[in-house]
C-alpha positions as YAML, in Angstrom:
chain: A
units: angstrom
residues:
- id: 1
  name: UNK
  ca: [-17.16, 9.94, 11.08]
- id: 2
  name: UNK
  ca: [-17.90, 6.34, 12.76]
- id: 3
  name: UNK
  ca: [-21.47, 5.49, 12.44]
- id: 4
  name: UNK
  ca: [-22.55, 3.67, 15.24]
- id: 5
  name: UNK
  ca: [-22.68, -0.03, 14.93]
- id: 6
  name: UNK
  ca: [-20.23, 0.14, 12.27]
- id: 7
  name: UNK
  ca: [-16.94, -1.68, 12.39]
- id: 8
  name: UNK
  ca: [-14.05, 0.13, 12.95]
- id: 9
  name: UNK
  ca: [-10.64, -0.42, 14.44]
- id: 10
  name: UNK
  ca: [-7.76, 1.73, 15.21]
- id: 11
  name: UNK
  ca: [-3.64, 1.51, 14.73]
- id: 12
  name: UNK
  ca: [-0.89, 3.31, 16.10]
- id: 13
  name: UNK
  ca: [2.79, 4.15, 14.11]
- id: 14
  name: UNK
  ca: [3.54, 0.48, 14.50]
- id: 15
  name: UNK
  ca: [0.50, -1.02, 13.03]
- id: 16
  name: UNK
  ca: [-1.24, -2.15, 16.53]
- id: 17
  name: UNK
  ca: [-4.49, -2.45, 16.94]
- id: 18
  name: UNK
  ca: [-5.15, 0.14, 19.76]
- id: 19
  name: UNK
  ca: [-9.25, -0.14, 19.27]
- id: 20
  name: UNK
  ca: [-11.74, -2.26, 18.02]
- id: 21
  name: UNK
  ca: [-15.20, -2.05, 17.59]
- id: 22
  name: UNK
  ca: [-17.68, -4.45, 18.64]
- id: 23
  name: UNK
  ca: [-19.10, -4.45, 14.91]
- id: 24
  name: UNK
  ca: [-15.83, -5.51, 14.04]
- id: 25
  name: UNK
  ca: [-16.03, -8.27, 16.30]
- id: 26
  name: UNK
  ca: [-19.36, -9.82, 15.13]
- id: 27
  name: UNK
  ca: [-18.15, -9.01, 11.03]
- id: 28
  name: UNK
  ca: [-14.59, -11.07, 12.06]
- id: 29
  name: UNK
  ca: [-15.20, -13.37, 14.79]
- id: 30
  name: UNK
  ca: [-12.80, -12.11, 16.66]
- id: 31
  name: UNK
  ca: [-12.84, -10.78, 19.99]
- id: 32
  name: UNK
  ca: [-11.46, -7.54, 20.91]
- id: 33
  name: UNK
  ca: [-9.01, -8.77, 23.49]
- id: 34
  name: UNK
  ca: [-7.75, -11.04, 20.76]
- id: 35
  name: UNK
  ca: [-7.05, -8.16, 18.58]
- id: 36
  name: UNK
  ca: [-5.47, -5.59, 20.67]
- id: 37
  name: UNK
  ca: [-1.93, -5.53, 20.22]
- id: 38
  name: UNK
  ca: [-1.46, -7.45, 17.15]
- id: 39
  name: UNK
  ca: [-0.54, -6.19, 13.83]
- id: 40
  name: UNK
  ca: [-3.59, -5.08, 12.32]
- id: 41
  name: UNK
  ca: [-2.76, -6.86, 9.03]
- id: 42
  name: UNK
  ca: [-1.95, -10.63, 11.03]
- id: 43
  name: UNK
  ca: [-5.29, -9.92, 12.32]
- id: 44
  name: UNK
  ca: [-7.80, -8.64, 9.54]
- id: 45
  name: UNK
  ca: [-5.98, -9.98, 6.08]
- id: 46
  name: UNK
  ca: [-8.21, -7.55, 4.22]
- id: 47
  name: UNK
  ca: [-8.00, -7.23, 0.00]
- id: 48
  name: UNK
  ca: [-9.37, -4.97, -2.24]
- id: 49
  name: UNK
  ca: [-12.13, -5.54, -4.44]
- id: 50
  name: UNK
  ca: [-9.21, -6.68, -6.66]
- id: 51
  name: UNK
  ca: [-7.65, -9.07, -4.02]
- id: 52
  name: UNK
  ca: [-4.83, -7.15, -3.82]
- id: 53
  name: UNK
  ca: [-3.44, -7.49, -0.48]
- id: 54
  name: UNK
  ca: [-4.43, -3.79, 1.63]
- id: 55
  name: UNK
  ca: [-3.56, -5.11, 4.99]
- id: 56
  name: UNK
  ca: [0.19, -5.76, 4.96]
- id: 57
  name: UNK
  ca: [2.81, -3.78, 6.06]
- id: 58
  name: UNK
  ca: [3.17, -0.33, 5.44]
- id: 59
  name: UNK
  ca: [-0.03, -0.22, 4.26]
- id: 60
  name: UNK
  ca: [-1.59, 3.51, 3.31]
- id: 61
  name: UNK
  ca: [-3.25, 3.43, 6.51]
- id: 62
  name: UNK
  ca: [-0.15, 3.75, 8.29]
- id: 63
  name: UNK
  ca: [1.22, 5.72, 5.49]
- id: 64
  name: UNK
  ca: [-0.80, 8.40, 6.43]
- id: 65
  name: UNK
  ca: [-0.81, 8.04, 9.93]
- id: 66
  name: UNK
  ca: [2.86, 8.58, 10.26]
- id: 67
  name: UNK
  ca: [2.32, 11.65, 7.78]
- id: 68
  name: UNK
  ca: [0.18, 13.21, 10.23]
- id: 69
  name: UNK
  ca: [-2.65, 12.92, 7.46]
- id: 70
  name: UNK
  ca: [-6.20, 11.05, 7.99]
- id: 71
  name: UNK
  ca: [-6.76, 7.67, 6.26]
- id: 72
  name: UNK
  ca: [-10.73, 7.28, 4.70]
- id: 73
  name: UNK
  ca: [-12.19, 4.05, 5.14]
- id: 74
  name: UNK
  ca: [-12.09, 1.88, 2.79]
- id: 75
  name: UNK
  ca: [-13.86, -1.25, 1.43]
- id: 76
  name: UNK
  ca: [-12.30, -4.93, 2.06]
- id: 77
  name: UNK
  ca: [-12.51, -7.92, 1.23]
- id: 78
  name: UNK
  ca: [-12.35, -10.06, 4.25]
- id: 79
  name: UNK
  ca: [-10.56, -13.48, 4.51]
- id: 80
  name: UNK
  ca: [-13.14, -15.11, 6.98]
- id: 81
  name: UNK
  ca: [-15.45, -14.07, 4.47]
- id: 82
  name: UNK
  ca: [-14.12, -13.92, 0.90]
- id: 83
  name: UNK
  ca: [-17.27, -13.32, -0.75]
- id: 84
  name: UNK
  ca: [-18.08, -10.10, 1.70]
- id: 85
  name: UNK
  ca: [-16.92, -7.02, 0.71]
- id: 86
  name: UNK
  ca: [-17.23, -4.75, 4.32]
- id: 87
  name: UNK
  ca: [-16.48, -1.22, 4.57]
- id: 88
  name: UNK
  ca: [-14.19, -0.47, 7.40]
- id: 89
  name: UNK
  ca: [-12.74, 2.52, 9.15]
- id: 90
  name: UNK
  ca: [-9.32, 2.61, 9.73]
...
């Protein structure tokens, strides 16, 4: 369940961003209309705690989605902010 304030954003089948919170805007600095549409991994470039790459293609997010199963959130590392390790529902 989204908290509110917390960042969020949501993809479709194809990996667009559909929605995007405005928490996610002030943790990214980027604007929701600059978001919508886009690949959600050319737009967030999130890691793990590991810096494994979690944003890319085929990701588990969309693993899951196409699976008709929910993904959790899940804790990235952000490149605008490298040292940041955010929590965000996808």
């Amino acid at each position: 369940m989204v908290q509110p304030g917390q960042a969020y954003f949501a993809i479709d089948v194809r990996q667009r961003i559909v929605e995007w919170s405005y928490a996610a805007s002030v943790v990214l600095g980027i604007e929701e209309a600059e978001a919508l549409g886009h690949p959600c991994y050319d737009v967030v470039h999130g890691n793990d705690p590991f810096g494994r790459a979690v944003c890319r293609p085929d990701c588990q997010a969309v693993k899951a989605l196409q699976e008709g199963t929910s993904a959790t959130s899940r804790p990235l590392l952000l490149a605008k902010c490298p040292s940041c390790l955010k929590r965000f529902m996808i």
